[in-house]
N, C-alpha and C positions, 0 to 999 in steps of 0.2 A: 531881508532876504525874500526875494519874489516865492510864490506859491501856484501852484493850480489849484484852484480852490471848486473845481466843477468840470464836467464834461455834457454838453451836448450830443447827441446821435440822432441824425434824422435817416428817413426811407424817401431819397429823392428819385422819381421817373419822370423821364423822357417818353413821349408816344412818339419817335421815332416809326416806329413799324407801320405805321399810318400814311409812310411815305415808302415806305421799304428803303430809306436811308438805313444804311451798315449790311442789308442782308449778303447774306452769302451761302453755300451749300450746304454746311451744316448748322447755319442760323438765319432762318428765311425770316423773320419778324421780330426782331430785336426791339425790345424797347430800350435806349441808353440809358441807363438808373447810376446812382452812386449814395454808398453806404456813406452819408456825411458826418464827419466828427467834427468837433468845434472845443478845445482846449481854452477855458477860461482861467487868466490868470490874477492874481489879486493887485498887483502893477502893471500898467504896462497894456500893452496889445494882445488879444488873445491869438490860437493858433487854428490853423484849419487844416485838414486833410481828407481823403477817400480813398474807399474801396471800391474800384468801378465792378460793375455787373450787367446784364443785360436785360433785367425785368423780374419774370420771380425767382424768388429765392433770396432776392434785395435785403429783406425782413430779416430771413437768418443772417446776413452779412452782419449789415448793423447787429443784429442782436450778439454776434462775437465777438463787437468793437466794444461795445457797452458792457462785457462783461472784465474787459480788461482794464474798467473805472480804478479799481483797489491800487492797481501798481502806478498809477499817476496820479490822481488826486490825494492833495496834502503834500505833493513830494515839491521838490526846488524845482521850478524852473530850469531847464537847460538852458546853456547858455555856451557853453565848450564844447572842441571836440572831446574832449574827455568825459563830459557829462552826457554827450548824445551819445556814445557809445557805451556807457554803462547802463543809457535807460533801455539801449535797444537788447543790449545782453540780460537783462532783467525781465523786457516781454519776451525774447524767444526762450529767456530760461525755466518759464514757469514750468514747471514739471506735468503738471497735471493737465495744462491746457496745453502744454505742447502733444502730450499723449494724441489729441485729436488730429494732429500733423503726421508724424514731428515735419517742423518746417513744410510746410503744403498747403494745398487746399485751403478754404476758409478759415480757417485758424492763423495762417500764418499770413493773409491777407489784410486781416485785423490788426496784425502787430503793423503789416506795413503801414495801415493809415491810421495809428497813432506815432509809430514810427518820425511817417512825412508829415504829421501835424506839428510835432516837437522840432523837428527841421522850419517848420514856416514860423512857428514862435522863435525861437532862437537866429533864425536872421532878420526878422522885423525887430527882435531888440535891438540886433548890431546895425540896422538901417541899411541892411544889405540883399538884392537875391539871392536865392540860395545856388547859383551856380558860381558866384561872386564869394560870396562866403564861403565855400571850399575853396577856390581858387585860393585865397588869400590866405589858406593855412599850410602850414609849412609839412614838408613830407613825412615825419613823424607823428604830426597829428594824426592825417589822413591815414597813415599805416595803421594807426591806435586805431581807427574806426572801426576795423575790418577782424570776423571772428574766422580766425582759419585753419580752424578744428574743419576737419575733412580736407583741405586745399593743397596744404604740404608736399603734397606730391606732384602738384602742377604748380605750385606757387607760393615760394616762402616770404616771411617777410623782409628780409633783405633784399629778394627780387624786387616786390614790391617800391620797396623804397630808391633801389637803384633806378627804377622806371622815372619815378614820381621825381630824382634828382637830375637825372639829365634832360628832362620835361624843364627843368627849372628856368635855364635860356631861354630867352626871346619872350616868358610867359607877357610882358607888361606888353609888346607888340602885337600878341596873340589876343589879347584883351583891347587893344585902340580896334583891330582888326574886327572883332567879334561888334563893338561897341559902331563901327563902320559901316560897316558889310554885312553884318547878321552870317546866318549857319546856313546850308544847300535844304532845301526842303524836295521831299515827291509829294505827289498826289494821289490819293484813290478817291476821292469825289467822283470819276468819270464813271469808277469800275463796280457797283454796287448789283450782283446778280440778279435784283428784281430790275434793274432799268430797264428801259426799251431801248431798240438799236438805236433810233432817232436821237434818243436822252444822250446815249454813251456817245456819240457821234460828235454831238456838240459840244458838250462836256469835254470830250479829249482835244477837240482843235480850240475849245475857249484854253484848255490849263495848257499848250504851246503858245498861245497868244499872251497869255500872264506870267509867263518866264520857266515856267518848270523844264528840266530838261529828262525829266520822267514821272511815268504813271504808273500804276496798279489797276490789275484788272480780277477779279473774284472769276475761280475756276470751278470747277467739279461737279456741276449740275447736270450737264449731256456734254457730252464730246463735241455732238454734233454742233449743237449749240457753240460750245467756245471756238472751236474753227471760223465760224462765222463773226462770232466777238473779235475774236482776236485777227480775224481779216480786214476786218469795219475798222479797229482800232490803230492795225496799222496802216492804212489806206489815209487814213485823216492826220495822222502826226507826221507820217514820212520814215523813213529811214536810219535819222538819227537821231531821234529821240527812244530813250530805253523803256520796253513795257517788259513791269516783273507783274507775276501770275502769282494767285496764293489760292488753295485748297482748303483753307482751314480747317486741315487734316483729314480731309474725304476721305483718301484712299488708303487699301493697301500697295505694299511694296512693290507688286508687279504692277497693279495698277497705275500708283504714279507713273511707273518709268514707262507705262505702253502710252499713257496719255499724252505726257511730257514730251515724248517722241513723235506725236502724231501733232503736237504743236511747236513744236522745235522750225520749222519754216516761214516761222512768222516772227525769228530773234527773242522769244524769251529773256530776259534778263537774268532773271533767278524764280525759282518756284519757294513759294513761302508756306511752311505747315504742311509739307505735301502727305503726312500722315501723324500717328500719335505721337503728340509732344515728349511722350515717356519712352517713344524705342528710339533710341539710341542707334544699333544696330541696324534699324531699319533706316534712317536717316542717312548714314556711312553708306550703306547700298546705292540707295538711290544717287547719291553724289556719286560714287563712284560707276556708275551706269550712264549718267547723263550730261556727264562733263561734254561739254564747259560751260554746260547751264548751273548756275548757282544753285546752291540750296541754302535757304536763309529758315531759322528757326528763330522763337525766345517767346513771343508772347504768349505763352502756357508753358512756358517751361517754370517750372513751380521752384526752385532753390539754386543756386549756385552750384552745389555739388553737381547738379544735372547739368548745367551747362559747361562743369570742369570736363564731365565725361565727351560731352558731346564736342569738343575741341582737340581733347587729348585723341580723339577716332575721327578726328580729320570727317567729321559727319556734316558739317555745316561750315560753307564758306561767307557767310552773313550772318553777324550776330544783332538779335532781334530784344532789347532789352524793354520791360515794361515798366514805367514808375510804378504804377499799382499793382504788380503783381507779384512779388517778392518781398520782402518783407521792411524795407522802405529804402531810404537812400544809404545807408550804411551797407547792406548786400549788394546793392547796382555799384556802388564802389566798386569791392569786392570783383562783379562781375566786369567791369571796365580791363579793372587791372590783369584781370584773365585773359579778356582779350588782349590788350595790347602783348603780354607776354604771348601769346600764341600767336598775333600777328593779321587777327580777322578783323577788320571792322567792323564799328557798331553801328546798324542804321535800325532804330528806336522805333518801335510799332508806336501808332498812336490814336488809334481809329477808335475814338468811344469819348464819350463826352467829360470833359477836364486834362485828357493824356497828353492834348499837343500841349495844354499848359505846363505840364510837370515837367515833360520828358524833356524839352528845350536846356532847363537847367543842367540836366545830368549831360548832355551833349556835349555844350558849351564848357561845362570843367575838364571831361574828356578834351576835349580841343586844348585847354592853356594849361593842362597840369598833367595830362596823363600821355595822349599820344603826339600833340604839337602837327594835327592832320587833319584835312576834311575830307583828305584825297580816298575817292570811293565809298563817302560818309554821305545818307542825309538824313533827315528824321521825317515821318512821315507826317502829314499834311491831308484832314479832313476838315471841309469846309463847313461845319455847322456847328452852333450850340455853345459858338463861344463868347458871344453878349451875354451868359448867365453868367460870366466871371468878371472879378471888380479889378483883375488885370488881363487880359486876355492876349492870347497869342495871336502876333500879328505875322503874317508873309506878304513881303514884298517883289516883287520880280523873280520867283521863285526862292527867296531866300524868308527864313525866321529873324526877322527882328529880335536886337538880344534885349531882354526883361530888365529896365532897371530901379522897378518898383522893389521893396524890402517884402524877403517872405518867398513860398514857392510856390506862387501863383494860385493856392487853392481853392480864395475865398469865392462862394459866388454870393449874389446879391439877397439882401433879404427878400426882396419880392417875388425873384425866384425860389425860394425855398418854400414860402406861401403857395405859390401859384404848383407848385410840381410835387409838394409832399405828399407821399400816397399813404394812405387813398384819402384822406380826407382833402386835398386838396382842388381847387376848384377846376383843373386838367381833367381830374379823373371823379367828379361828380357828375351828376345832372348829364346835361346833353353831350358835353363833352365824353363823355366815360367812354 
């Protein structure tokens, strides 16, 4: 019987912010970090996973992954849906360390990245990606995955299953197709608030040149300011290419919708984040004021329960899923099958160093198992930082090539975790620091 006989946890950073790659109005200098975990097992392949972050506070990340060593070392190997979903019912049931959540925040960020590590071990045993490896489980497993205490109300498990059984058709052609054609990707490479016009200028008429048939542009900084963005940016793509805008939750409620409207003559696509990921109420407003501008939420939205709510109030017509930020793939499940029952599409934040890796799997099973759709789907697409992974996400013509290495993409290189460990590492010693 396989074992985890050990755990790793390192403090990996990015000096991103030394290019102002990722900034935006509420994060001008990000550096992209990731709490890494590394599941050793006593046969076999080990497992990798993370908790992304943006610089400090990295430390405490890792330091909540590493305290949830007790509940997997010495335990079996997972290896089922059955077994993944009792490990992941066992991290979010700690009592005590759920106390620091429940479900939330760093705490529950922790359970995701030993969560998706125990996912990467368990489809490198079966020689499978991990969006392959759901796929190929029948819709009772998939429903076993899923905790849904609080959901009931938006979503029983017989819905669930009913979803997952008429997905069943066409799945082996949805998979030649995927294995084909790859998944629709956007880009926000062009739209980074520290660029220069020059930078965004070109930036946006190169990602029309390499097939996207949309971008993202970073809002909230000066109004004045994004008028001018967002005239540069539509000036250089044309007319029918889509720009969605994202806040990362700058404003309040009047404020979005007076912005939104003073940018609304340059086609908008949808505004993403346009305030705190927790109201709810605030979110339904503003959709309801700026129709038939979208409103897309999820990369801070911290649990399932929050995004039952944010669906059931019609608050968000783009559903915004994070690998890392929920509590691993057993919730993003969970959150798929939310949506497809309410009918929103998922288009997967992915902006932070390892997310385009992850988030591709969880898409691609949505696509053959759960909604049998791209239509109005892509996942997002940042151009950097992805030669630290020993599979990396690739796009082609605007499309994600589908992953057919075993595992969910997590591992990155040893020499990257040398070179970027903080702070001892040689990134952030000496001249470099």
């Amino acid at each position: 019987m396989p074992i985890i006989n050990g755990i790793d946890v390192l403090d990996v950073r990015f000096p991103t912010s030394r290019e102002l790659d990722g900034s935006d109005a509420m994060n001008p200098d990000p550096d992209y970090s990731a709490a890494y975990v590394v599941l050793h097992a006593d046969e076999g392949p080990d497992g990798y996973g993370f908790a992304f972050t943006i610089g400090r506070g990295n430390d405490v990340q890792a330091a909540a992954i590493r305290s949830l060593e007790p509940h997997v070392v010495g335990k079996r190997v997972p290896e089922t849906a059955a077994e993944l979903a009792a490990l992941s019912a066992e991290l979010v049931g700690d009592s005590q360390f759920r106390w620091l959540g429940p479900e939330k925040g760093v705490a529950h960020m922790a359970v995701g990245a030993m969560v998706n590590a125990a996912w990467d071990l368990a489809a490198r045993r079966a020689d499978k990606p991990v969006w392959r490896f759901l796929a190929d489980m029948t819709p009772e497993e998939v429903v076993g995955l899923i905790d849904f205490r609080y959901l009931t109300d938006a979503l029983t498990p017989d819905e669930a299953y009913e979803i997952l059984e008429r997905c069943r058709e066409g799945k082996q052609q949805r998979i030649e197709s995927l294995l084909a054609n790859g998944y629709r990707a956007y880009t926000t490479s062009p739209g980074w608030l520290g660029y220069s016009d020059d930078k965004l200028v070109r930036l946006s008429k190169q990602a029309v040149a390499d097939g996207f048939d949309m971008i993202k542009l970073k809002v909230g900084g000066s109004l004045e300011d994004d008028i001018r963005r967002l005239r540069l940016a539509r000036a250089a793509v044309g007319d029918d290419i889509r720009i969605a805008v994202d806040a990362n939750q700058r404003w309040d409620v009047s404020t979005a919708v007076e912005w939104m409207r003073a940018l609304s003559p340059f086609g908008p696509y949808w505004i993403e984040e346009p305030t705190s990921p927790d109201d709810i109420l605030g979110h339904q407003a503003i959709a309801r004021q700026i129709a038939p501008i979208k409103v897309a939420s999820g990369e801070h939205v911290q649990n399932r329960v929050v995004f039952k709510q944010m669906l059931q109030a019609e608050a968000i017509s783009v559903l915004q899923i994070d690998a890392a930020r929920v509590g691993g793939v057993n919730e993003n499940v969970a959150i798929l099958l939310l949506a497809a029952k309410f009918g929103v599409p998922v288009c997967p934040h992915a902006g932070g160093v390892g997310l385009c890796e992850l988030v591709r799997h969880l898409s691609m099973f949505d696509f053959v198992s759960v909604t049998g759709s791209q239509a109005n789907r892509a996942i997002e697409w940042v151009d950097h930082l992805h030669e630290h992974f020993t599979d990396p996400a690739v796009v082609r013509a605007g499309y994600y090539v589908a992953p057919t290495k075993p595992g969910f993409s997590a591992r990155m290189h040893d020499a990257t975790l040398r070179r970027y460990q903080f702070p001892e590492g040689p990134e952030w010693t000496g001249d470099n620091a």
